[in-house]
C-alpha atoms as one frame of an Amber mdcrd trajectory, in Angstrom:
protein
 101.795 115.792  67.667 104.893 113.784  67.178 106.990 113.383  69.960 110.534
 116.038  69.854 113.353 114.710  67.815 116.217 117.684  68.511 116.123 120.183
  71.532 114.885 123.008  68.808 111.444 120.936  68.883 111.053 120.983  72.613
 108.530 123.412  73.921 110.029 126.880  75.136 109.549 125.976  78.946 111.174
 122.403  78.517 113.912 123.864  77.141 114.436 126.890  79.763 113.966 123.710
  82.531 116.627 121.804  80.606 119.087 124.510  80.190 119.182 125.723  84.273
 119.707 122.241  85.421 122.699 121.901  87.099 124.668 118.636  88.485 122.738
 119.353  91.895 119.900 119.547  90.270 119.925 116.342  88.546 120.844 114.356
  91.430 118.315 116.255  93.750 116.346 114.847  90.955 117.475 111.278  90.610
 116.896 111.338  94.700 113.691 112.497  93.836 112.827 109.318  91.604 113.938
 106.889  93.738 112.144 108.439  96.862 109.221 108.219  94.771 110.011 104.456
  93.772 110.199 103.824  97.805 107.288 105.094  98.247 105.226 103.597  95.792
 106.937  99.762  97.301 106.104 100.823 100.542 102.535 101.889 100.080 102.130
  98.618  98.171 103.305  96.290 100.695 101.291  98.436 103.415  98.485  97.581
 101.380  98.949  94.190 101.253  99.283  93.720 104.903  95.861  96.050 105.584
  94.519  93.381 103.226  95.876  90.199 105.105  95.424  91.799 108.827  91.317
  92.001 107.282  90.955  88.966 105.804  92.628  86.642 109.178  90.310  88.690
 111.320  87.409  87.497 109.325  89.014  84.165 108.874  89.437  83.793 112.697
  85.994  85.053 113.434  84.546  82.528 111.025  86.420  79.629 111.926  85.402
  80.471 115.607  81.954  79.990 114.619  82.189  77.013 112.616  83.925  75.553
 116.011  80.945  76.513 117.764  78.736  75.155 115.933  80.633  71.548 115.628
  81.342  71.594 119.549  77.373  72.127 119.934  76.976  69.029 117.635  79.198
  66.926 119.384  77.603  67.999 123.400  74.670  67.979 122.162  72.708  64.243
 122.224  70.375  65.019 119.171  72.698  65.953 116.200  73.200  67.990 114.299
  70.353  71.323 114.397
């Protein structure tokens, strides 16, 4: 189906939505869209920090083990194990 070239081509529900939208409407709208936006940034970035909180846990709980392990080289008198 190609896509609507004049308002006569438009679906009758598109058309009854278009023709009761008022200024209010189309800024509660526009507030709408941006809200939406927001959100989307948001649950990005919120992401992205569950990511990086994960990842220096495991970081930190592997480096703490390599530590171990080199501190029990260097005590111990018969090298490396």
């Amino acid at each position: 189906m190609p896509p609507p070239v004049h308002f006569e081509d438009l679906d009758d529900e598109v058309k009854e939505f278009l023709l009761s939208l008022d200024k209010e409407k189309v800024s509660k709208l526009n507030e709408a869209v941006r809200f939406y936006d927001a959100s989307k940034t948001v649950s990005k970035f919120l992401r992205i920090c569950l990511y990086t909180t994960v990842a220096i846990f495991i970081t930190t709980a592997a480096l703490g083990e390599a530590i171990q392990k080199i501190w029990g080289w260097v005590t111990s008198t018969g090298g490396p194990k």
